[in-house]
C-alpha positions in Angstrom: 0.0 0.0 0.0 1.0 3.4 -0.5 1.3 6.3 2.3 0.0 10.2 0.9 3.8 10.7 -0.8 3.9 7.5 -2.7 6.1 6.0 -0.3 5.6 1.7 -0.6 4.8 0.6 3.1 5.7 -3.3 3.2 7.3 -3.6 6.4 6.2 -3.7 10.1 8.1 -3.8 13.0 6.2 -5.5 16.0 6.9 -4.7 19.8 5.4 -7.7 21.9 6.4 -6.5 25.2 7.6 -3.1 26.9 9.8 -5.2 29.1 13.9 -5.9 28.6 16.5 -7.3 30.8 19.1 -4.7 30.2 18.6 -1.1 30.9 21.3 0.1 28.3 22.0 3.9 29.0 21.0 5.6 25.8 17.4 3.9 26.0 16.1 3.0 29.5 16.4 5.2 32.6 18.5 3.2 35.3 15.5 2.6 37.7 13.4 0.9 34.7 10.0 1.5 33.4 6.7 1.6 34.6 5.7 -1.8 33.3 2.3 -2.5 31.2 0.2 -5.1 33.0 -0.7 -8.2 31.5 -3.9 -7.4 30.2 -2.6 -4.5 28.6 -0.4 -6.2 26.0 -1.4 -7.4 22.7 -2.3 -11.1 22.8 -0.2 -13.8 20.0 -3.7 -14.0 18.1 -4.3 -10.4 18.5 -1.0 -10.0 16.6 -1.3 -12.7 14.3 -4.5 -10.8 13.3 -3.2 -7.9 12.9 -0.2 -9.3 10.8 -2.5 -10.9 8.6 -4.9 -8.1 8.2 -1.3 -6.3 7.0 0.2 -8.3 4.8 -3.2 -8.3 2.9 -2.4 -4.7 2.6 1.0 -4.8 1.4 2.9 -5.7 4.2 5.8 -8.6 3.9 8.3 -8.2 6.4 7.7 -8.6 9.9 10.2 -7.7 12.4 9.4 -8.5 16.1 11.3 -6.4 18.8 10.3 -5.3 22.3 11.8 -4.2 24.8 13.4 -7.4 24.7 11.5 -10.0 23.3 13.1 -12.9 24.2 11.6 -11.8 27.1 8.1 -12.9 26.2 7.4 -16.4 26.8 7.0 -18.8 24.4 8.1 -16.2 21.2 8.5 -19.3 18.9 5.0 -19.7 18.8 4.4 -16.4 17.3 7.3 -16.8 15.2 5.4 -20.2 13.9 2.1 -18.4 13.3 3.5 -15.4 11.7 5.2 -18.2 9.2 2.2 -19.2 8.6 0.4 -16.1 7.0 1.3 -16.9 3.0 2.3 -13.6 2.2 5.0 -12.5 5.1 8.2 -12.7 3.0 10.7 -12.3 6.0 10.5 -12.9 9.4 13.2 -10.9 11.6 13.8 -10.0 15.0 16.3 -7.4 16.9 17.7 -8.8 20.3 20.2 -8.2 22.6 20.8 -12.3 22.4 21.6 -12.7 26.1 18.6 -15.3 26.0 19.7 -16.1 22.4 21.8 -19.2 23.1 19.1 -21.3 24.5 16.5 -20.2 21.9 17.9 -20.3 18.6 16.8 -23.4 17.7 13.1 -22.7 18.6 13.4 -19.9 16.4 14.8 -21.5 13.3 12.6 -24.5 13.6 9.5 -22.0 13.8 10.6 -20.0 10.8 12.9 -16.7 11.9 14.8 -15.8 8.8 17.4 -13.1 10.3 18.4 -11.6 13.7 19.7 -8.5 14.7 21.7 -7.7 17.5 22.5 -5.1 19.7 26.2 -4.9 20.5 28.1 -1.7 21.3 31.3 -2.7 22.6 33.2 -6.0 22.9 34.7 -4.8 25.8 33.5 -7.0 28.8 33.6 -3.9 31.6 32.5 -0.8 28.6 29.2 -3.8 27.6 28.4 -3.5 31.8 28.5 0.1 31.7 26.3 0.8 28.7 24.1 -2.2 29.7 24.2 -1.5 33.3 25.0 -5.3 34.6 24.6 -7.3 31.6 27.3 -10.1 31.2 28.8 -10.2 27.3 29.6 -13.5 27.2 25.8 -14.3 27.3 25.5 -11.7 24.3 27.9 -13.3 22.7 27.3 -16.9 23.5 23.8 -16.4 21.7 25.3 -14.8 18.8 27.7 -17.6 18.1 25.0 -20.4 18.6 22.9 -18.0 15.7 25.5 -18.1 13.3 26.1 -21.7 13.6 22.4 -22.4 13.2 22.6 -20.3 9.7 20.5 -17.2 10.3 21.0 -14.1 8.4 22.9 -11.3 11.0 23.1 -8.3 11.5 25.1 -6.2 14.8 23.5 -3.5 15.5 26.1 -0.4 17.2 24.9 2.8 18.7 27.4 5.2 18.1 26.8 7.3 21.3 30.4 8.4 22.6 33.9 8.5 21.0 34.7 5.7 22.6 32.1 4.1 20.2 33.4 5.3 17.3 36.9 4.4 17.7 35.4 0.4 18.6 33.7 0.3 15.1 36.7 -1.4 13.5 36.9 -4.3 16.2 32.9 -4.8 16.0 33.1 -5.0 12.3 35.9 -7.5 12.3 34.1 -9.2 14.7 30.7 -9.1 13.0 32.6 -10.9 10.0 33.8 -14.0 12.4 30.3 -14.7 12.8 29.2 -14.1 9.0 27.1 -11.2 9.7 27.1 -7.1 8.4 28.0 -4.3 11.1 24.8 -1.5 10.9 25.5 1.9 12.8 23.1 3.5 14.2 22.9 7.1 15.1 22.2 7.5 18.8 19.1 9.9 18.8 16.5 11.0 21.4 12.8 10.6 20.1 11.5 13.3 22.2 13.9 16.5 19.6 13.8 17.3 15.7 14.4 14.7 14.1 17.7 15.1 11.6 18.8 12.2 8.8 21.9 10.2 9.5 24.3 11.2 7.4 27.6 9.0 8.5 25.4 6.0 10.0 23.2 3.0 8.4 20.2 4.1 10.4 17.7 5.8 11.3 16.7 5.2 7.6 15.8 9.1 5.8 12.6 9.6 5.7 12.2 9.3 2.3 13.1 5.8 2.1 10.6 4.8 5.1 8.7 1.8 4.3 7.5 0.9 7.8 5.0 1.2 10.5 5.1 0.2 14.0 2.6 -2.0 16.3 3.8 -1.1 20.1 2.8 -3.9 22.5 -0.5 -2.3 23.8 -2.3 -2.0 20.3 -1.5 1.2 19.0 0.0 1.8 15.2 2.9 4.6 14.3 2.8 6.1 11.1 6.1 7.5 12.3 8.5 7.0 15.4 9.3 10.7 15.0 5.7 11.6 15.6 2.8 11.7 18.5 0.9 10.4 15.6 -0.7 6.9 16.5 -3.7 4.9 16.2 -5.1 2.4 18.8 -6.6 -1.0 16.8 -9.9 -1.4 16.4 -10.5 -5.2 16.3 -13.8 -4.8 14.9 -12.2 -2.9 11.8 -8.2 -4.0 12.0 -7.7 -3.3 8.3 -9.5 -0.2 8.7 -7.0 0.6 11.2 -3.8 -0.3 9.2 -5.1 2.3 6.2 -5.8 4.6 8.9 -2.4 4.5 9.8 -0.3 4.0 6.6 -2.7 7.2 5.2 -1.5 9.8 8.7 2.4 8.8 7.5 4.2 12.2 7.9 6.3 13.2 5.0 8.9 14.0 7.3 9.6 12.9 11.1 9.8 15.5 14.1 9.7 14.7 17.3 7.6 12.6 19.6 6.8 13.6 24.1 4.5 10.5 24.2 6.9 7.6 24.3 10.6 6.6 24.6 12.9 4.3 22.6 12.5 1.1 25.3 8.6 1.0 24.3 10.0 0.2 20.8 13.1 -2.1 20.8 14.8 0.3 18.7 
């Protein structure tokens, strides 16, 4: 389907919690969130629906982020029912992979094409910092077990201090070790102007957007740069998606309604 500037929206990334087990510096204040209950969050049929309302529109990628959503029990099974909607294309997922190792092979088996991981340093101490207490041989240990299972990679970096910058050549020799591509990503803060990366991968410009989001409690964005969103109307789910895909901004600007951990980045 096509947004109000002729822009082709195929793609929709899909948070299934707000919850993570890191609280990474640039995305998560050090005290945590204020967590969604149970009943708040999307279901895994209410998201199959919604998925399959989509992809009837246009949509076929799906990427699943959180928070963390390894987090989210039994993710496989969505996985599995997302593979089975005939016209999703690609499954993908973005992860920190500290819960990768132990389910990799879920994921494969239930039909995950491609990961992608957050990793800012390979620097045991600097990856407790940023993560504040996570352990990087977990990280790692998942991302090894992923490569060796055959999925398509991706490290994700935030550039966010010097100290980033002058790691990139270590993370992208690593990223090759484990047959995977290094993407940089611009640190940003959701809540100012939004300006296009000029010397990073992502965020995409807005030209080139392609994508809406589904946040864990049911509402679409048009545009993460935007207070622009749409709560689903399960009478009318399709209704909702055009609803959504026809408010796209041409351009983002900022958002004071939500943070980057309600979107998994």
């Amino acid at each position: 389907m096509l947004d109000s500037f002729n822009r082709e929206i195929n793609y929709i990334r899909v948070s299934v919690t707000d919850r993570c087990n890191l609280r990474c510096v640039y995305c998560m204040p050090e005290e945590g969130i204020i967590k969604k209950s149970h009943n708040e969050i999307l279901t895994f049929e209410q998201i199959y629906s919604i998925v399959k309302e989509a992809s009837e529109l246009g949509i076929k990628k799906v990427r699943i982020t959180g928070g963390e959503p390894l987090v989210r029990k039994n993710i496989e099974e969505l996985v599995s029912m997302i593979r089975s909607i005939e016209k999703v294309e690609i499954i993908a997922m973005t992860t920190n992979a500290v819960l990768l190792y132990s389910l990799a092979e879920k994921l494969k088996n239930a039909g995950l094409d491609s990961i992608n991981i957050s990793l800012d340093t390979l620097d045991s101490e600097r990856y407790k910092h940023i993560t504040r207490g996570g352990n990087i041989d977990d990280a790692i240990k998942g991302i090894n077990k992923a490569s060796d299972l055959g999925f398509k990679l991706k490290i994700n970096t935030v550039v966010y201090d010097d100290k980033s910058r002058e790691e990139l050549p270590l993370l992208r020799d690593f990223a090759k070790t484990v047959n995977a591509e290094l993407q940089t990503i611009q640190c940003y803060d959701i809540n100012k102007q939004k300006e296009d990366a000029l010397e990073y991968d992502r965020p995409a410009k807005c030209k080139y957007c392609n994508r809406i989001r589904l946040l864990s409690d049911g509402y679409l964005l048009s545009c993460l740069h935007s207070n622009i969103k749409f709560k689903i109307d399960f009478d009318d789910i399709r209704g909702s998606i055009i609803k959504c895909i026809g408010g796209k901004p041409e351009n983002g600007s900022y958002s004071d309604v939500k943070s980057v951990s309600m979107i998994g980045g």
